[in-house]
C-alpha positions in Angstrom: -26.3 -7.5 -15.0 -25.3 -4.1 -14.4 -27.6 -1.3 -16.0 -26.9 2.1 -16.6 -28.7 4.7 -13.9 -29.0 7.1 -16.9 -30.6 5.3 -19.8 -31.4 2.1 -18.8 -28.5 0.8 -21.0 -26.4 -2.9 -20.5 -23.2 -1.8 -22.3 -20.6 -1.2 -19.3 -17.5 -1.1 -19.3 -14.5 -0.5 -16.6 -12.0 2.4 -17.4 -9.2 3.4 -15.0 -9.1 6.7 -14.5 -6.1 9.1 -13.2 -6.6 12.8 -11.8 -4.1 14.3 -10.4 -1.9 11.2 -10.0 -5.1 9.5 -7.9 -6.7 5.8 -9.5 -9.8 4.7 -9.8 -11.9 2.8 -12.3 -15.3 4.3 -13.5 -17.9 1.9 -14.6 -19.3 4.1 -17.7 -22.3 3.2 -20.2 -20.3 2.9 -23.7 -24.6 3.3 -25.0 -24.6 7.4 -23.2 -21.3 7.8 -22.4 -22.5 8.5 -18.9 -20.1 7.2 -15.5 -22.3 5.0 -13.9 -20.4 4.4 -10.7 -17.0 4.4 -9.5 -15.4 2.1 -7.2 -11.3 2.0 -5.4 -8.4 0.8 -7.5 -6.8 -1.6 -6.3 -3.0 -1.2 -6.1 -0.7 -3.6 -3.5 -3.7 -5.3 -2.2 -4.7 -1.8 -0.8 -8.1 0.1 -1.8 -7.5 3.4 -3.3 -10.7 5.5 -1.8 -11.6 7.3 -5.3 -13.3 10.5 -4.4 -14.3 12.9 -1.5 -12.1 14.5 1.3 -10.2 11.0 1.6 -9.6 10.8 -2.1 -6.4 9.3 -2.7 -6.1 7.4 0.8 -5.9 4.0 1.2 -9.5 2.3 2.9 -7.3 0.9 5.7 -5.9 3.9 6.3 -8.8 5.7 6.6 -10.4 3.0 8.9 -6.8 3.5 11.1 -6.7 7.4 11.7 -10.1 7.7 11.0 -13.0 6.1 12.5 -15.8 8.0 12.6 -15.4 8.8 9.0 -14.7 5.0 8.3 -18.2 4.1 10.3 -19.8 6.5 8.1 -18.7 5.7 5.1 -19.8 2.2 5.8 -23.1 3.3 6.8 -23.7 6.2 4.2 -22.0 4.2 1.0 -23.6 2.4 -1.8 -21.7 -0.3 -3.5 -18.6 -1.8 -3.2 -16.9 1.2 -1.2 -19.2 1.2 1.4 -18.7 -2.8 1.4 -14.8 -2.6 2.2 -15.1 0.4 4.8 -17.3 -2.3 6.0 -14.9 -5.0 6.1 -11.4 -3.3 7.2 -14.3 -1.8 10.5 -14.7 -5.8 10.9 -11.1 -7.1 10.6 -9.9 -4.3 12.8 -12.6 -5.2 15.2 -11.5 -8.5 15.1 -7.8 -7.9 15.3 -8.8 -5.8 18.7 -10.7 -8.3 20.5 -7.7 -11.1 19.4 -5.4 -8.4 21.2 -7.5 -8.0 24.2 -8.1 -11.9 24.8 -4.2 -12.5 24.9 -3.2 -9.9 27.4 -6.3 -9.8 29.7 -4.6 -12.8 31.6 -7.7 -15.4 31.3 -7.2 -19.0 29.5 -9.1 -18.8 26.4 -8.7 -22.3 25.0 -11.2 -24.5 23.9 -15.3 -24.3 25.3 -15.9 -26.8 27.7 -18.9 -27.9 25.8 
């Protein structure tokens, strides 16, 4: 159960919220009327990052001409933000070393054990 940071309060409810044609949902206490968190939209299977100098960027995107700010914001973000930067670092890390084993001109097929 989510509680609220500011008074402690269980009523929570998800709002999308547009500024300056940029999505993304606040989790606000309905009790204080107090935004609790916010996390990305979601729009075309994409995360929508919603605040700071990416704001408005999609996470992959970010991760792609971006790295350092992408390990960083895995690093240095709470929640489910910091959770995707995390996962787009991994799958592009993983899409990489798929890349690298097909045109490094060694057999990788099965373990011989």
């Amino acid at each position: 159960m989510i509680k609220c940071r500011g008074c402690g309060g269980t009523k929570i409810e998800e709002v999308v919220s547009v500024i300056a044609d940029i999505k993304s949902i606040n989790v606000t206490c309905t009790e204080c009327n107090t935004i609790c968190f916010s996390k990305p939209y979601l729009e075309n299977d994409a995360y929508i990052m919603p605040f700071g100098v990416k704001k408005g960027s999609t996470i992959q995107t970010i991760v792609r001409t971006d790295r350092q700010y992408a390990i960083w914001a895995a690093k240095n973000i709470r929640g489910l933000i910091g959770k995707r930067f995390a996962e787009e670092l991994a799958e592009g890390h993983k899409e990489k070393s798929k890349n690298i084993e097909s045109n490094d001109g060694f057999d990788h097929g099965e373990a011989p054990f």
